[in-house]
N, C-alpha and C positions, 0 to 999 in steps of 0.2 A: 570381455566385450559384449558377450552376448547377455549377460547380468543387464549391464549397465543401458542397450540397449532396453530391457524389459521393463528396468525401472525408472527411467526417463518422462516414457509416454504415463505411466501409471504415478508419478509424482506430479506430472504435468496437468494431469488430469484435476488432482484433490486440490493442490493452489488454486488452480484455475476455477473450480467450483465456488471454492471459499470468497473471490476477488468478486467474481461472477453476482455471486448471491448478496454478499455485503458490502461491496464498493469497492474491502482493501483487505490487505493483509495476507494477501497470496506472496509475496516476497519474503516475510516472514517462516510460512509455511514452502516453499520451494529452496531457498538457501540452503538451509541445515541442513535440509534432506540432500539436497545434491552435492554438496562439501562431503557426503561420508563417503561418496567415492568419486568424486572428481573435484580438482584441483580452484580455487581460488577464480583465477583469471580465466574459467572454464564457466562455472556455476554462477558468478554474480552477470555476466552480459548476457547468458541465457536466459534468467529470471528476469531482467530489465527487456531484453525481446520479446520474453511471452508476453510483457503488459501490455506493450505498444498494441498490439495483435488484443488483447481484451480491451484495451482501451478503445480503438479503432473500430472493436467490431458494437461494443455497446454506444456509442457516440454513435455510428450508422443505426442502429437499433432505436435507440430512444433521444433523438437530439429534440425531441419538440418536450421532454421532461429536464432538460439542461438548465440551470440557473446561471446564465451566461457571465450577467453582471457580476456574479459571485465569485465565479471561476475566473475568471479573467483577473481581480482584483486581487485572490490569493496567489495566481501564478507570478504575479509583477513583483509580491511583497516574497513572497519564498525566494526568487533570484539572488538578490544579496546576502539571504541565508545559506546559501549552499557553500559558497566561500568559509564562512564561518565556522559549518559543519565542517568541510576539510581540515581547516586549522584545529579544529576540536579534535579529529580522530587523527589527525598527525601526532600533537604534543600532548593529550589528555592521558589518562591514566583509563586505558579502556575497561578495566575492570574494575574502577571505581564510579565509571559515568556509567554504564550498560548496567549494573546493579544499582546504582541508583537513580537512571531512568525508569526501570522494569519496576522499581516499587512506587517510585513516584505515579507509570500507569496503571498500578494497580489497585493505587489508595484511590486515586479519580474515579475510577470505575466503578468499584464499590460507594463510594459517596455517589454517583450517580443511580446506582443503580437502587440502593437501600437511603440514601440522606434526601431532609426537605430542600428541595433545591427547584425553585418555580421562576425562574431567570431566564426568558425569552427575550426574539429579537424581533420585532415585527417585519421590520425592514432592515438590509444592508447596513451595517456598521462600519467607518471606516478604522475606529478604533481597536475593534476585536478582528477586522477581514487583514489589518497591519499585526496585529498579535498572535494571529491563530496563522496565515501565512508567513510570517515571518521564522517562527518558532518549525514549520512542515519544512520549508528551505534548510534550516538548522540538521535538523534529524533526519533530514533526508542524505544530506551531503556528507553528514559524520556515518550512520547506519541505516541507510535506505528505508529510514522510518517515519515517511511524512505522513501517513495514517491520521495519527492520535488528534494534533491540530485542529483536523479537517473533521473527524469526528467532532470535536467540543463545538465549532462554528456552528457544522449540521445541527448538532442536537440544539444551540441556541436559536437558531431559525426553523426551528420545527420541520424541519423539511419530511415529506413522506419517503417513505422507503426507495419507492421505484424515481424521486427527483435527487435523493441524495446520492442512489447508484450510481445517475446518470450523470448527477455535476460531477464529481467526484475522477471519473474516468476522462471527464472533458479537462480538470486537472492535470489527472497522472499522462495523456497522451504527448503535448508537450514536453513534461518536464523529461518523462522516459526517453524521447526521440531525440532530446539534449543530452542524455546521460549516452545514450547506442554513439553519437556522433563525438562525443567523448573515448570514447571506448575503442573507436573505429580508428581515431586519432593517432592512439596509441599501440596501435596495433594488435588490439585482443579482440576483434571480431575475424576469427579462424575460418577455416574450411571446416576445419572439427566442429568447432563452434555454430557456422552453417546448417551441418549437418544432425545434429544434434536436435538444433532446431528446429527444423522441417519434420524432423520423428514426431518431437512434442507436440505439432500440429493437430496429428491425427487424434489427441484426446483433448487437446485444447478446445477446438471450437467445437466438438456437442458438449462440452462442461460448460460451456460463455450461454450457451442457451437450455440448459439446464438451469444456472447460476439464473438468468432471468427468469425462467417458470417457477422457480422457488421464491425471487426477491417479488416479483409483482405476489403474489398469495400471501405473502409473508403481513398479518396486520401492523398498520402503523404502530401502533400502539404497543406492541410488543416488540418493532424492529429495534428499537436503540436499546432495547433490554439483551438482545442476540449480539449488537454491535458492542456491548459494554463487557460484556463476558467476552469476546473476543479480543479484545483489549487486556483482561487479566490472563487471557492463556498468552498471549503475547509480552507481557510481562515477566511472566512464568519463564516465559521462552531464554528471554534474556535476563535473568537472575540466575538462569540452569546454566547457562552457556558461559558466565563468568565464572561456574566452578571446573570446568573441563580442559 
């Protein structure tokens, strides 16, 4: 107990940096780590609590860098994907989808990151904001991975670092506060659970303002280079985890 206590607040912490600084992918990094020693119906509503809580606090923080109309657009088209995702991770073959999702984000990222690829959006799409949301719904509902998406839209609409943090979070704070009230439904939001939570507090919110002093410094111009590499260690993540 008192392990687990220790390493809570200090896994709370490095997610929460990561989400903080780049938009996403603290569920990523907080899951795995909290599955090594707490159970399932323990580890995935506390990951989904800590977001609300960074989503909440950077949407207070920076809501005049929100691309409203953006956000709003991929929350509506994600919706019907989430069903979708469930049905995937009900009847799919998780060890064939999670490995060849994990390479499918890894070959994007590398072709983003090293391929000629000069494919902008000036303005709002409703082609790509139905594609790019649709597919975050998907991945999200199957493996709480609406990330990648949201990434390929950002990086089409050039968004700068500190507007893509902020739409991003004005994303995940709904859809998260739909997953908690799912979760509550079913009766996995605990006293343990509670409790747990309120620990993670205490290194959550200076990592959310941390994650900000890093994301506004951080140049344009190299952010989607940091967000593209996160993506293959992401990847990484889940190719590793279909052999365990």
């Amino acid at each position: 107990m008192t392990l687990t206590l220790i390493l809570i607040p200090i896994i709370s912490f490095i997610a929460s940096l990561v989400r903080s600084t780049l938009g996403f992918g603290e569920s990523l990094v907080a899951v795995p780590l909290f599955l090594l020693f707490l159970p399932g119906e323990i580890a995935v509503p506390l990951s989904v609590m800590l977001s609300i809580i960074i989503a909440l606090v950077v949407v207070i923080q920076d809501h005049n860098k929100i691309h409203f109309n953006s956000a709003k657009w991929l929350i509506l088209y994600a919706i019907p994907g989430i069903p979708v995702g469930i049905v995937v991770l009900i009847y799919g073959s998780e060890v064939l989808i999670k490995a060849g999702l994990g390479l499918l984000i890894i070959l994007y990222a590398l072709y983003s990151l090293f391929g000629n690829n000069n494919k902008t959006l000036k303005e709002d799409n409703k082609v790509w904001l139905f594609i790019c949301g649709l597919l975050s719904g998907i991945l999200g509902g199957a493996y709480g991975l609406n990330g990648p998406p949201l990434v390929v839209y950002g990086n089409l609409r050039q968004w700068s670092a500190k507007h893509f943090r902020a739409t991003l979070q004005a994303y995940f704070l709904p859809v998260s506060l739909l997953s908690v009230i799912g979760y509550a439904a079913k009766g996995l939001i605990t006293a343990q659970v509670g409790s747990y939570f309120i620990i993670s507090l205490i290194t959550t919110i200076p990592a959310i303002f941390l994650g900000r002093y890093l994301n506004h410094r951080l140049k344009d111009g190299l952010f989607f280079s940091y967000v593209y590499w996160g993506l293959v260690g992401i990847g990484m993540i889940l190719i590793m985890s279909t052999l365990t």
